[in-house]
N, C-alpha and C positions, 0 to 999 in steps of 0.2 A: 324445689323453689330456690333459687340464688338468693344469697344475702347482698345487699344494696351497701355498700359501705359507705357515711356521711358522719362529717363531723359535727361535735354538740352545737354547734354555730348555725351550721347549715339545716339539724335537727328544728332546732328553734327558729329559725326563719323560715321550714316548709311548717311547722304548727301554727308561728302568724299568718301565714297564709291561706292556710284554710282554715283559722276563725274567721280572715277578712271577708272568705269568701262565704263562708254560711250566713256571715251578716247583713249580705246582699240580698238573701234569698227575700223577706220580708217584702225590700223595697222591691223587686222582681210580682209576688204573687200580689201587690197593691196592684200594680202598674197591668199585669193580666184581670185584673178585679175591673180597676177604673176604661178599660177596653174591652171588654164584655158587657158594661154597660150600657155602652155607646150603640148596643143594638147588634146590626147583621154582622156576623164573625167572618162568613165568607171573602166579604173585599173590607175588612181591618186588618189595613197596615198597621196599627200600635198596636193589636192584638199579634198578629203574627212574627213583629219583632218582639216583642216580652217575650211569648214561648219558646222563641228560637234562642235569645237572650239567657232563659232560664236552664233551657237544654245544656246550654256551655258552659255555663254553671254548673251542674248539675255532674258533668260531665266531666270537668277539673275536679270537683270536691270527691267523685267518687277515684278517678285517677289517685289523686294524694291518699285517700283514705287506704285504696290498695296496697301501696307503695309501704306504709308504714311498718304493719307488722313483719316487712321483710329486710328493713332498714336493720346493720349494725351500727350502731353509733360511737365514735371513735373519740377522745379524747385527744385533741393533736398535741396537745402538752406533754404528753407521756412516751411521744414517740421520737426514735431518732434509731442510728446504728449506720453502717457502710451501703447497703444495700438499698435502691428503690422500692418503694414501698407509698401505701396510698397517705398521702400528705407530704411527703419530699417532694422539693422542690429541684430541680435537677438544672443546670449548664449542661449543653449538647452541642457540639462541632460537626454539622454539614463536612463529613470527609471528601467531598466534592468541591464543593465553595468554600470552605473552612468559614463559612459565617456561623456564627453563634446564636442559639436559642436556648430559651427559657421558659419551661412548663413548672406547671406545681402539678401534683396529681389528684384529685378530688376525686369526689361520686357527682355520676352522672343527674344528680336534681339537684346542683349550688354551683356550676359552672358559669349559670347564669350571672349569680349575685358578687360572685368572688369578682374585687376590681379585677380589669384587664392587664393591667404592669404584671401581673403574678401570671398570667399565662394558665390560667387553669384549662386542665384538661380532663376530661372523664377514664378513668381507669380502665373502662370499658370500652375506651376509644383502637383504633389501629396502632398508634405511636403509643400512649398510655400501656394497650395488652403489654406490647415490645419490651417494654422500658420494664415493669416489672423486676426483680430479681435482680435487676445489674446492678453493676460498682463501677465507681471509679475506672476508668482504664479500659473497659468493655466496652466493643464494637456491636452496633446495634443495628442490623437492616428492618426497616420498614417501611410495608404494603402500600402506598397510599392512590388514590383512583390515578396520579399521573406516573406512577411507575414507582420505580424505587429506590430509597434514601438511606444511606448508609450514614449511621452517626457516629463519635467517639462519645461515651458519658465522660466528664470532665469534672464536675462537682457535684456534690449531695448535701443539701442542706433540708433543716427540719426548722420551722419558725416556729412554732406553737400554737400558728392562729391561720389562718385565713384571710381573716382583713386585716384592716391598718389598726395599731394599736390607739386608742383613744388618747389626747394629748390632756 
């Protein structure tokens, strides 16, 4: 079983997540309660959206609950060094177009939440696997479904956070 690497931010934003999400479930088995009422279940549409409603519920909460015990949880504060590594933030030079990109490296369940300026990427991704292990200076090709991208890493930086710091 692979360890899911996530940082203590992203940890605690998939645990609010699936309280939000159990805390649904209540108003869910009313709403299948008050449409079973209502008599023939057969042709009950508010019967058959609650169940279906409930299914994807059900469905998320057990997904996150999977997910958990196989989560590493990373302090990003404590990381830094020359090398890409999961929470570096990297400059990348298109050796082709010489335009410049910016990922951060996260785990594949906070890509979602981390703002968009940070360029979050999944570790797990085609460029993300790539990036891995490099420095400064190292030429990087990667796979992506329209061919392929030759990059230069250019800088490594470690923020200590994910999102924006609180003013």
């Amino acid at each position: 079983m692979e360890s899911i690497p996530i940082s203590v931010e992203g940890f605690e934003h998939i645990k609010r997540e699936l309280e939000r999400l159990k805390s649904e479930r209540p108003e869910i088995v009313q709403a299948i309660k008050e449409a079973r009422e209502e008599g023939d279940l057969s042709e009950n549409a508010g019967y058959d959206a609650a169940r279906e409603r409930q299914g994807l519920l059900e469905a998320k909460i057990n997904f996150i609950e999977s997910r958990i015990p196989r989560f590493n949880v990373i302090d990003l504060s404590l990381l830094g060094g020359n090398k890409i590594i999961f929470g570096a933030t990297v400059r990348l030079a298109d050796l082709d177009t010489n335009q410049e990109y910016f990922y951060t490296l996260a785990g594949p369940d906070e890509t979602d939440f981390i703002p968009k300026e940070k360029g979050a990427i999944s570790v797990f991704s085609p460029v993300g696997r790539a990036l891995l292990g490099k420095e400064v200076g190292d030429e990087v090709t990667v796979t992506v479904p329209k061919g392929k991208i030759q990059f230069e890493v250019m800088d490594i930086h470690f923020h200590g956070s994910f999102l924006p710091k609180k003013q």
